[in-house]
ROMARMI-883806 format. One record per residue (C-alpha): chain; z negated, y negated, x. Coordinates in steps of 0.05 Angstrom, whole numbers, plus 5000, padded with zeros to 4 digits. Example, Ala and Ser with C-alpha at 12.3 -4.5 7.8 and 13.67 -1.06 7.14 Angstrom:
REM residues 2
@c: A; z: 4844; y: 5090; x: 5246 $
@c: A; z: 4857; y: 5021; x: 5273 $
//
This chain:
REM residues 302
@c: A; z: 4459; y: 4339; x: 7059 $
@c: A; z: 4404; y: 4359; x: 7104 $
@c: A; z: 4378; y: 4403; x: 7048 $
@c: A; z: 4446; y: 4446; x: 7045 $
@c: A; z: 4449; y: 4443; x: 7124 $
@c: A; z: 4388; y: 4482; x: 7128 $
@c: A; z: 4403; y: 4530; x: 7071 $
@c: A; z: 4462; y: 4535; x: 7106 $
@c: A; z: 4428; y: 4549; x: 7169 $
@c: A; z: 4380; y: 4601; x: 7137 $
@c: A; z: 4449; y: 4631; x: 7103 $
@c: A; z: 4477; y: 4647; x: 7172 $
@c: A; z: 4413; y: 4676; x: 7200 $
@c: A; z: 4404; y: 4722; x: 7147 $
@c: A; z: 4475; y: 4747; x: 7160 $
@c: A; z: 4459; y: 4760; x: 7220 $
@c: A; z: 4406; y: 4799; x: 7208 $
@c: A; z: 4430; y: 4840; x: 7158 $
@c: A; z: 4498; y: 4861; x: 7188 $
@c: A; z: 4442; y: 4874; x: 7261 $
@c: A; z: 4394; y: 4921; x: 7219 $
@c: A; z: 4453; y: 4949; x: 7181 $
@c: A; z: 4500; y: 4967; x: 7227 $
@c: A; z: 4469; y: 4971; x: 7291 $
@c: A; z: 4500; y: 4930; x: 7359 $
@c: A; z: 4530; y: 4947; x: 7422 $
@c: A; z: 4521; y: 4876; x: 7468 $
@c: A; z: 4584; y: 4912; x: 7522 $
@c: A; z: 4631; y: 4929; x: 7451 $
@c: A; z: 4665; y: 4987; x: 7457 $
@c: A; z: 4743; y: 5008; x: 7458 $
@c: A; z: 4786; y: 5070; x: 7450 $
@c: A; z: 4864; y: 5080; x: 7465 $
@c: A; z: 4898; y: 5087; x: 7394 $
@c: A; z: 4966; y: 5086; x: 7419 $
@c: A; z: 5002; y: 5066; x: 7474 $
@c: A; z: 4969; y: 5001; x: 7502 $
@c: A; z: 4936; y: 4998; x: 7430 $
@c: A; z: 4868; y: 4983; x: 7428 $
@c: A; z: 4811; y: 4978; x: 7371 $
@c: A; z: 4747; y: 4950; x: 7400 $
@c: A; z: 4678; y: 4940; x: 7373 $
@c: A; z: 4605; y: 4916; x: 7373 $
@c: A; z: 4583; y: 4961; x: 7327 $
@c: A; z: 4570; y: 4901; x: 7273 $
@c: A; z: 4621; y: 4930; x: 7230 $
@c: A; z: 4679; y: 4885; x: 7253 $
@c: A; z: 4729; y: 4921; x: 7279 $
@c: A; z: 4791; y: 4884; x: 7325 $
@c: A; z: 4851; y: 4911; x: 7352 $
@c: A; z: 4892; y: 4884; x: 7423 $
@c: A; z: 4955; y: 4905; x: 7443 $
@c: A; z: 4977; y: 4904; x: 7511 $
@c: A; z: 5056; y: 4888; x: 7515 $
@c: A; z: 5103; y: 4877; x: 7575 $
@c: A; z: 5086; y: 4795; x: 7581 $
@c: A; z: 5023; y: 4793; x: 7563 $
@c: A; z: 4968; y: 4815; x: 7507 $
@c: A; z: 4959; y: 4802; x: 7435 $
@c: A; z: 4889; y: 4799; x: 7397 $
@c: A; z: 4871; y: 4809; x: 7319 $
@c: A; z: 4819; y: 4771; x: 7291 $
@c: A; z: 4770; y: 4742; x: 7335 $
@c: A; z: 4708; y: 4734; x: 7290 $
@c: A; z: 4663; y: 4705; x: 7326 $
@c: A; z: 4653; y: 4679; x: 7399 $
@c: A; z: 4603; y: 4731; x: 7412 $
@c: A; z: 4652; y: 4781; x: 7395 $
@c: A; z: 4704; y: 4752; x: 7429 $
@c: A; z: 4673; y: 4751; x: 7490 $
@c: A; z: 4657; y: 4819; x: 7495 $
@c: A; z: 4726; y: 4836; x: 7471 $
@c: A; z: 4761; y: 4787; x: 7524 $
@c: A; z: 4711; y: 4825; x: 7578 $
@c: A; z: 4734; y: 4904; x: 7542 $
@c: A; z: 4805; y: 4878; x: 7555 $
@c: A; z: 4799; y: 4858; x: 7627 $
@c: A; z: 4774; y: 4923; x: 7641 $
@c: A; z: 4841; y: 4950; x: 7624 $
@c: A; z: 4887; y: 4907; x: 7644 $
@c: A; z: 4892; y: 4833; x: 7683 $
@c: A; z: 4963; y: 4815; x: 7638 $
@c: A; z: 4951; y: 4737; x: 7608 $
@c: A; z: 4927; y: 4735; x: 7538 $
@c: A; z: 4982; y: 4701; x: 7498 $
@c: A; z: 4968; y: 4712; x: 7430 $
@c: A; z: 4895; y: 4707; x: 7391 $
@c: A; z: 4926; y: 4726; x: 7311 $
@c: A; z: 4878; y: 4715; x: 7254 $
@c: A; z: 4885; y: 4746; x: 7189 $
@c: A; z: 4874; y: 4696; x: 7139 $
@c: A; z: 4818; y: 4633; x: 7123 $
@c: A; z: 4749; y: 4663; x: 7123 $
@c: A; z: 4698; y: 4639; x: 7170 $
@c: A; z: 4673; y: 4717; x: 7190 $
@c: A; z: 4744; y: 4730; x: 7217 $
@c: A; z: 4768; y: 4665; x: 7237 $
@c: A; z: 4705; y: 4641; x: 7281 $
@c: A; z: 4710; y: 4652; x: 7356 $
@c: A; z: 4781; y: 4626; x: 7370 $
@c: A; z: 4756; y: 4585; x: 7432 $
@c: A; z: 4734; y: 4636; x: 7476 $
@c: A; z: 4816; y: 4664; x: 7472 $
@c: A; z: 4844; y: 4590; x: 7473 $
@c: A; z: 4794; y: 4569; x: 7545 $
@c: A; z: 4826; y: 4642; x: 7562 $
@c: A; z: 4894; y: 4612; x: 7562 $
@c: A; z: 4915; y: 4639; x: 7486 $
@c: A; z: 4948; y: 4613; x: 7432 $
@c: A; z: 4906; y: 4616; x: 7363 $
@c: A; z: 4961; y: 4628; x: 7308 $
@c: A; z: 4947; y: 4633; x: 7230 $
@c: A; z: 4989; y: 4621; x: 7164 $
@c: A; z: 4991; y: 4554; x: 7140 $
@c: A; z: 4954; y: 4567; x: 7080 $
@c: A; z: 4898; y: 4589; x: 7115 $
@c: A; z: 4898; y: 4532; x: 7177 $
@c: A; z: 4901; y: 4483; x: 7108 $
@c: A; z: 4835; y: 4520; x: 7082 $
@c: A; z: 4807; y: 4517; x: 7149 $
@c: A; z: 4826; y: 4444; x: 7161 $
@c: A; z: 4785; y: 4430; x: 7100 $
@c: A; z: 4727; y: 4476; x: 7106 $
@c: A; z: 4718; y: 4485; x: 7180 $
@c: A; z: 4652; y: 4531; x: 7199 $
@c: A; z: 4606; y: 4513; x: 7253 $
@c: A; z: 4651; y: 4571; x: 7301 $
@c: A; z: 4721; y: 4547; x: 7284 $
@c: A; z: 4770; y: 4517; x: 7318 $
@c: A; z: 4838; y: 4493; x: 7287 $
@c: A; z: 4903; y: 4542; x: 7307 $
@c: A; z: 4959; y: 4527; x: 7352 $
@c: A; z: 5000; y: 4557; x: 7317 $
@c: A; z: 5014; y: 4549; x: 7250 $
@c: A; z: 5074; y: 4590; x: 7208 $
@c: A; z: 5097; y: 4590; x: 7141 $
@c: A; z: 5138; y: 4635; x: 7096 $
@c: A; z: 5131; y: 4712; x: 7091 $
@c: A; z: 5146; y: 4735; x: 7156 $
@c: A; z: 5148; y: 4725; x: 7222 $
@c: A; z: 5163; y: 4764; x: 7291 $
@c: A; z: 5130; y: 4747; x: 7354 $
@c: A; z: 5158; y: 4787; x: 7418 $
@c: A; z: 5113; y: 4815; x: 7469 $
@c: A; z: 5175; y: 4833; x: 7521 $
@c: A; z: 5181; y: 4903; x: 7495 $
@c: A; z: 5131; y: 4894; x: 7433 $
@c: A; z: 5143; y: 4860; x: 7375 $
@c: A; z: 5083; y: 4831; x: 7323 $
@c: A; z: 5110; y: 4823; x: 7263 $
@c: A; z: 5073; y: 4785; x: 7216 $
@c: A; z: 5077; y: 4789; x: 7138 $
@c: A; z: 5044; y: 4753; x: 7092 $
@c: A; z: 5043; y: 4793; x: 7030 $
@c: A; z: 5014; y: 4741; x: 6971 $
@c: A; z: 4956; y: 4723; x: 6932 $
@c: A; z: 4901; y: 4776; x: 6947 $
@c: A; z: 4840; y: 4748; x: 6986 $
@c: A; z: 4828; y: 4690; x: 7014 $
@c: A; z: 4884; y: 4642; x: 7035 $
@c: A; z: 4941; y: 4669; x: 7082 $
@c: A; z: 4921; y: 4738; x: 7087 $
@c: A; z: 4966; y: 4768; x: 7144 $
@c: A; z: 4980; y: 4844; x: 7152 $
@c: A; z: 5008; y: 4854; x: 7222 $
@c: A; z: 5048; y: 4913; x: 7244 $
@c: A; z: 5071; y: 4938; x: 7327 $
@c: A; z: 5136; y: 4979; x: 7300 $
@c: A; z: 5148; y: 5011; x: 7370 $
@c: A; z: 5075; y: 5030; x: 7368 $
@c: A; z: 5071; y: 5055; x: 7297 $
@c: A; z: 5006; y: 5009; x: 7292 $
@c: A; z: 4986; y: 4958; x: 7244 $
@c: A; z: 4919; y: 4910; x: 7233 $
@c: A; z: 4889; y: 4903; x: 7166 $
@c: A; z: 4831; y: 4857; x: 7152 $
@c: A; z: 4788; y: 4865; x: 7092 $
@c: A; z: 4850; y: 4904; x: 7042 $
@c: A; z: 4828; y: 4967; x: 7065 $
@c: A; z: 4761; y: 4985; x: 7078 $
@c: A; z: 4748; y: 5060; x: 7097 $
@c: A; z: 4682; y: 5091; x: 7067 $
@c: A; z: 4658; y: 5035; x: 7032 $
@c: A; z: 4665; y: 5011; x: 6954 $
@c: A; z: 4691; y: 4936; x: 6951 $
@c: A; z: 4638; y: 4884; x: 6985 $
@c: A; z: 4580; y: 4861; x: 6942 $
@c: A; z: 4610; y: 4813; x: 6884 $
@c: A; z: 4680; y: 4824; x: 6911 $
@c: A; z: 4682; y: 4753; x: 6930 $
@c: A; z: 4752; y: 4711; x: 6926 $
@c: A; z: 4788; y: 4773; x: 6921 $
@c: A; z: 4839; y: 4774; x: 6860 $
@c: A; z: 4832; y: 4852; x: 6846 $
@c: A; z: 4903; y: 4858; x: 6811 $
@c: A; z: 4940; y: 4828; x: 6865 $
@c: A; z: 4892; y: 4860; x: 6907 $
@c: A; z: 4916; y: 4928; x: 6883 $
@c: A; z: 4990; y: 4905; x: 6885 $
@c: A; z: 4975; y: 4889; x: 6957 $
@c: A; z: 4954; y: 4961; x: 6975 $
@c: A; z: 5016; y: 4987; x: 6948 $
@c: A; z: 5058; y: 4945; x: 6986 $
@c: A; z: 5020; y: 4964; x: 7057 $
@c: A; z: 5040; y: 5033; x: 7038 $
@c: A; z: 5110; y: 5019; x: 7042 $
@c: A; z: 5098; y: 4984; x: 7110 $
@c: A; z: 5113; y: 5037; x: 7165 $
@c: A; z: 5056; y: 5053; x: 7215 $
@c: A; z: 5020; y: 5119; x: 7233 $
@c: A; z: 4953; y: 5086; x: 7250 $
@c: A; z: 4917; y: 5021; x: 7243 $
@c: A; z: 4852; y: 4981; x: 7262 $
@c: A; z: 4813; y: 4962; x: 7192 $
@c: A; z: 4780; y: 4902; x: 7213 $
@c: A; z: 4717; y: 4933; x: 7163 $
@c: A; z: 4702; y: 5009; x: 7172 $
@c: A; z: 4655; y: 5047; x: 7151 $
@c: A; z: 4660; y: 5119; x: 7176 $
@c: A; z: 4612; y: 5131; x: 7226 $
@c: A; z: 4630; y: 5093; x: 7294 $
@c: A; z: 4660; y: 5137; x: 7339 $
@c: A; z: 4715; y: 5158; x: 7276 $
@c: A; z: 4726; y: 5083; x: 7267 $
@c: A; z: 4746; y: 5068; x: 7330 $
@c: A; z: 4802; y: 5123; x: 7311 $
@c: A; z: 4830; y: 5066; x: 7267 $
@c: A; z: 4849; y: 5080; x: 7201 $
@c: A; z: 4910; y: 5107; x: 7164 $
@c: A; z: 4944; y: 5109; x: 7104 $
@c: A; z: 4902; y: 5148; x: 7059 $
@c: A; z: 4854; y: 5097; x: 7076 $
@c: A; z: 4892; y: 5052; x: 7033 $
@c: A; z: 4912; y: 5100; x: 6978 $
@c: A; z: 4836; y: 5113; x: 6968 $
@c: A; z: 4818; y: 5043; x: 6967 $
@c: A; z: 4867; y: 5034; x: 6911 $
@c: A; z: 4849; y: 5101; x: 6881 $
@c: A; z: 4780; y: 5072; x: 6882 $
@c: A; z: 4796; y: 5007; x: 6842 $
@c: A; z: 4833; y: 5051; x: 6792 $
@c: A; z: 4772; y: 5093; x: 6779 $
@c: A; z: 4735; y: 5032; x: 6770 $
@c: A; z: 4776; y: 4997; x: 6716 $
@c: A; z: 4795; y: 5059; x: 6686 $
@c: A; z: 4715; y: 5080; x: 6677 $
@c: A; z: 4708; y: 5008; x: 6644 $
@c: A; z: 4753; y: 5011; x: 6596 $
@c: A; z: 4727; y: 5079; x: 6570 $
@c: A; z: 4655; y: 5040; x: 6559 $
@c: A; z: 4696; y: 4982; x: 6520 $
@c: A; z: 4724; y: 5039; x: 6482 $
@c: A; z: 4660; y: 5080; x: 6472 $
@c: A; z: 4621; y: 5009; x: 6454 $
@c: A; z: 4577; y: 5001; x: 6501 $
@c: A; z: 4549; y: 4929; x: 6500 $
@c: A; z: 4579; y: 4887; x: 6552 $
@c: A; z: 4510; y: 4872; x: 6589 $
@c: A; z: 4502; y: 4949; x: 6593 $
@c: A; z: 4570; y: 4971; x: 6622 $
@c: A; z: 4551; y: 4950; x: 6697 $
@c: A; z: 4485; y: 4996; x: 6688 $
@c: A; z: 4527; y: 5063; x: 6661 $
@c: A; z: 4590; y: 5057; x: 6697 $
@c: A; z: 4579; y: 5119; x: 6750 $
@c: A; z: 4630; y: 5139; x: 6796 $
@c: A; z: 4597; y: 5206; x: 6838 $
@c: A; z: 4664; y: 5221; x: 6870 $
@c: A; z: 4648; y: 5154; x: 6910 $
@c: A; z: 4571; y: 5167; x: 6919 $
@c: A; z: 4577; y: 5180; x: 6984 $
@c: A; z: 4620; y: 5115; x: 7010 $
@c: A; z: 4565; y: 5064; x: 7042 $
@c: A; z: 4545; y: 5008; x: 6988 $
@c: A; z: 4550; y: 5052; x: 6930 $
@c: A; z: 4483; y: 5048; x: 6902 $
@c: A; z: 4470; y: 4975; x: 6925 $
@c: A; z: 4543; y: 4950; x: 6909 $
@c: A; z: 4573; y: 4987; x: 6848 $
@c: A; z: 4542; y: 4946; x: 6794 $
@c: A; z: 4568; y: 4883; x: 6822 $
@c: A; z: 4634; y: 4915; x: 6829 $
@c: A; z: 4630; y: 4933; x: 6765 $
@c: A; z: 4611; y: 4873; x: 6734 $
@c: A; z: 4660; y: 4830; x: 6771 $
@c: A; z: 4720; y: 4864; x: 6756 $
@c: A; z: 4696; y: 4880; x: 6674 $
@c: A; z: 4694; y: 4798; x: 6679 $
@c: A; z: 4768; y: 4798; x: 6705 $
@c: A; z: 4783; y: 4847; x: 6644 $
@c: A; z: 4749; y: 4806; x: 6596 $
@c: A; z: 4760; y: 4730; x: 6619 $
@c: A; z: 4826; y: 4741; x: 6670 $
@c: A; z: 4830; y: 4748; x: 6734 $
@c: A; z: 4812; y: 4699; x: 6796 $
@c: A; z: 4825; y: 4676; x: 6841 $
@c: A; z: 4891; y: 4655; x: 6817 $
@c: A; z: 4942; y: 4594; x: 6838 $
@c: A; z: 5010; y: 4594; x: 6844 $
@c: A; z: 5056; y: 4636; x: 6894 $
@c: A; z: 5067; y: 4589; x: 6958 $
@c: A; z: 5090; y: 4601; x: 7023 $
//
């Protein structure tokens, strides 16, 4: 136990590191108007937020961690003095999830699907805290006075209760980790089922909003905190297409499983950040989805 505490421990620091020497960091955050009384904000890590500021009160998405939560609960208090209500996260994983407490001692409600808060009841990180709120099903509403959150769950994709949240009298929506602007998928593509994943992306383009927060974006910083859009999303499913499609040519052609990873090239993408680090692991993971099926996989639930 003490053995995986410290690798653990070690884990987290590197992390740290990384996303510091990667993406730079901004201690005060940053935020930009996106709409009316819609809000992205920022550190600069690469995690991207969004608040919305409605009639009774304000709304967060995604907290991340208390760090980042405390500069974003200081960012919002520089715009308005309206009670925080609402502190949404997006689904289970510890690097959106964390930093709940600073909204809850702020007088918010932490809400999450059920799926996730079950996930996070059984895995809980070291900056969790359980929700308040809890719902189940595929949808939900949550008024703001004159705003209204509505919150969809959309299926198996990645993690556990991924939530897509859309402002209809805003034309706004939050996405975490679906669509990533600039950027091929993450590393090893971890617990991401890449089918579903691309059934996903189609459905968020059916959703109606003119701009969103991407809770990952790589375009350089002062276009990300322009949100993102909805060719966002049709290029990260473009970009998945590519990928399986350039896969199945080298099953076709012959080339030697081992060897596929090492050929596949994809120079329309050569500019999008992780390309020359990432797309080998991309490539590997989903050729294994090809070959052996996909997962994650478990059974629809609500």
């Amino acid at each position: 136990m003490r053995r995986f505490l410290r690798y653990a421990a070690l884990s987290v620091s590197i992390l740290l590191v990384f996303a510091t020497s990667v993406f730079g960091s901004d201690e005060n955050g940053k935020i930009r108007e996106i709409g009316d009384s819609v809000y992205s904000f920022t550190m600069g890590l690469g995690n991207h937020s969004m608040f919305v500021i409605g009639q009774d009160g304000v709304a967060v998405f995604d907290t991340f961690d208390s760090q980042h939560s405390k500069s974003m609960l200081a960012a919002i208090g520089s715009v308005t003095d309206k009670p925080i209500r609402y502190a949404f996260q997006s689904h289970n994983h510890w690097d959106h999830a964390s930093g709940g407490q600073v909204f809850k001692d702020a007088g918010a409600q932490v809400v999450m699907h059920v799926l996730a808060a079950e996930w996070l009841a059984a895995n809980p990180g070291r900056d969790t805290v359980p929700p308040d709120t809890v719902w189940s099903g595929d949808r939900k509403n949550i008024s703001l006075g004159n705003l209204t959150v509505e919150l969809r769950y959309l299926g198996m994709n990645h993690g556990r209760g991924m939530t897509v949240f859309t402002i209809p009298e805003r034309g706004a929506a939050f996405i975490a980790d679906l669509v990533n602007p600039n950027r091929v998928m993450f590393s090893v593509v971890p617990d991401f089922n890449i089918g579903e994943w691309e059934r996903t992306l189609t459905d968020i383009l059916d959703l109606e909003f003119d701009v969103a927060v991407c809770a990952h974006n790589e375009l350089p910083i002062d276009e990300a905190l322009n949100g993102c859009t909805r060719l966002h999303a049709e290029e990260e499913r473009q970009f998945i297409r590519d990928l399986r499609d350039a896969i199945l040519a080298e099953f076709q052609n012959g080339t030697g499983f081992l060897d596929v990873p090492k050929v596949v090239r994809l120079p329309q993408y050569a500019h999008w950040v992780g390309y020359d680090d990432w797309l080998e692991m991309n490539t590997l993971r989903l050729m294994t989805d090809l070959w052996m099926g996909p997962f994650p996989w478990y059974p629809d639930e609500k």
